[in-house]
C-alpha positions as CSV (number, residue, x, y, z in Angstrom):
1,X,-12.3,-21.6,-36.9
2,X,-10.7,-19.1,-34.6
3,X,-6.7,-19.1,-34.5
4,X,-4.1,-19.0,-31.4
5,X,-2.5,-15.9,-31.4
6,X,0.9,-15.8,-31.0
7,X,0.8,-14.7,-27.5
8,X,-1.1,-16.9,-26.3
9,X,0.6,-19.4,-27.8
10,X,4.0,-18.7,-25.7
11,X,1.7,-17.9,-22.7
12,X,0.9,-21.7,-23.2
13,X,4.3,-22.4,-23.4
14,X,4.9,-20.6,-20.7
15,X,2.5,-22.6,-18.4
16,X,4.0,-25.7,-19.5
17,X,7.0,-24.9,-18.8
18,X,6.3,-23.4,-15.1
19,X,4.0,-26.7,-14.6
20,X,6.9,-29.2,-15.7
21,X,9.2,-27.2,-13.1
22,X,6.9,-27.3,-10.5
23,X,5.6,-23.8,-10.8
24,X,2.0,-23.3,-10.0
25,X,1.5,-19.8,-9.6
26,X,3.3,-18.8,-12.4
27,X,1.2,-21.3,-14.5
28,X,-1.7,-20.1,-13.5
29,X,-0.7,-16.5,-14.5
30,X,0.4,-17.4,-17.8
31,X,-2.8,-19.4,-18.4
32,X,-5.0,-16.3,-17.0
33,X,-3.1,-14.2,-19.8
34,X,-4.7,-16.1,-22.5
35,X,-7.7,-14.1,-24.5
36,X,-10.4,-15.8,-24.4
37,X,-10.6,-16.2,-28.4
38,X,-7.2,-18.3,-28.4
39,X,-8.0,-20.1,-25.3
40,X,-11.3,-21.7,-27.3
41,X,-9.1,-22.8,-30.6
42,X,-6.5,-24.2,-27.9
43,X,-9.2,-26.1,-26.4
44,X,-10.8,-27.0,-30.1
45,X,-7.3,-28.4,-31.0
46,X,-7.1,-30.3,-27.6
47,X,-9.8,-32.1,-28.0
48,X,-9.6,-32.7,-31.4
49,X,-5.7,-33.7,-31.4
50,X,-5.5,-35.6,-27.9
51,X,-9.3,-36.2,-27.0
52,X,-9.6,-34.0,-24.1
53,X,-9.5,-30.1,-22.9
54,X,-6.2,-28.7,-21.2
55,X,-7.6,-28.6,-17.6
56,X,-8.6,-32.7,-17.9
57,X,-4.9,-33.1,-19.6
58,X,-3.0,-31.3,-16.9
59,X,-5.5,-32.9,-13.8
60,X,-4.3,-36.8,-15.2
61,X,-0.2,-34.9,-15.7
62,X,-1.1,-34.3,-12.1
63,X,-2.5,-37.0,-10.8
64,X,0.4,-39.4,-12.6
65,X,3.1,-37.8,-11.4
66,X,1.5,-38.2,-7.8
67,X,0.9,-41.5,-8.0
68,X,3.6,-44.2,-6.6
69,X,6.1,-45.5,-9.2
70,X,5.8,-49.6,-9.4
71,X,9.4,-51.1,-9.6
């Protein structure tokens, strides 16, 4: 199994962070900065952990906070 490095792993943070403040550029970059041998054991975990990858996680993040709250 291959491990996250610890880069990556704030890199991930990082994108998190810059997604939840509305930062998509700077997202992207941190994503982008991930080796590619973290970026499959993120994925692994993902799937395994929350039964999807990280691009179908943040497309739904997306789409729900599009949609229309229902009072």
């Amino acid at each position: 199994m291959n491990k996250i490095s610890l880069m990556a792993s704030g890199e991930l943070r990082d994108a998190l962070t810059a997604i939840g403040e509305g930062k998509g550029p700077a997202a992207i970059a941190a994503l982008m900065a991930i080796d590619p041998t973290s970026w499959q054991a993120i994925e692994h975990r993902l799937k395994a952990v929350v039964g999807t990858d990280l691009r179908s996680l943040l497309l739904h993040t997306v789409e729900s906070a599009a949609a229309p709250a229902i009072d």
